[in-house]
N, C-alpha and C positions, 0 to 999 in steps of 0.2 A: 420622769413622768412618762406614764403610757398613755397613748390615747385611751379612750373608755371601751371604744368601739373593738379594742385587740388588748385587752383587760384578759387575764384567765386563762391565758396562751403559753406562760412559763417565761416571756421574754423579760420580764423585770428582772427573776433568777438568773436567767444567761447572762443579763448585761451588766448586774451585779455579782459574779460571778467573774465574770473577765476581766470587772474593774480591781477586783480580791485580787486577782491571777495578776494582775498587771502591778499591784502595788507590791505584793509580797515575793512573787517571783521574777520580774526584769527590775523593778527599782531597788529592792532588797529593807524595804519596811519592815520594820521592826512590830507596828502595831497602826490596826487601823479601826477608826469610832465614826458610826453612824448615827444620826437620829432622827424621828418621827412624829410627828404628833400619834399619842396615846389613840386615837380613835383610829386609826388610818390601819385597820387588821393589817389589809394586803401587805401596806410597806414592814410592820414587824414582824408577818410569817417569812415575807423572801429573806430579813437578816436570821431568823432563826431556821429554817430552812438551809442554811449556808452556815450555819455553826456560829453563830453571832451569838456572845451570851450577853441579856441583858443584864445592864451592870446599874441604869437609874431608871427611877422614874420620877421624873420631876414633876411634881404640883404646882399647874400654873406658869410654870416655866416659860412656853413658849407662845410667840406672836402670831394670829392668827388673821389674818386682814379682815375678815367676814364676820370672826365667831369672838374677836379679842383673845385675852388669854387662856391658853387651855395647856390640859398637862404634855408633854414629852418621854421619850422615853430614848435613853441611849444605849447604845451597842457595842459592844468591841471585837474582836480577835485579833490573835495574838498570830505571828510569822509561824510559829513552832505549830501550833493548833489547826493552823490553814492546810501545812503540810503533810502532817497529821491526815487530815481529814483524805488528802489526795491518795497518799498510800494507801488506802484501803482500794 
């Protein structure tokens, strides 16, 4: 979570970014899945921003304390795709 107030600054990309770089290059992860509530733009552009493909969207899926159920969306990349993306 970023605070609101330093929202739109790029730091969710770095810090998920580093966490990619940590999973797939020092632990040697094979594959790594995040997810989102459907509404939440910011959090599904920084995984697709970073090469995340979505792979669901769930309807209703997910718990939402305030709003009840609402849809989801998952994400993945793959070791090979991560590296990928860094050679360039």
């Amino acid at each position: 979570m970023i605070d609101p107030a330093h929202a739109g600054r790029g730091y969710a990309t770095e810090i998920a970014s580093a966490l990619l770089s940590l999973a797939f290059d020092d632990l040697g992860v094979h594959r790594v899945t995040a997810g989102c509530f459907a509404d939440n733009v910011a959090s599904w552009r920084v995984m697709e921003k970073l090469g995340m493909r979505r792979e669901q969207h769930g309807v209703r899926d997910s718990w939402h304390a305030e709003r009840g159920w609402i849809d989801g969306f998952t994400y993945a990349m793959l070791a090979e795709e991560w590296r990928a993306r860094q050679a360039r």
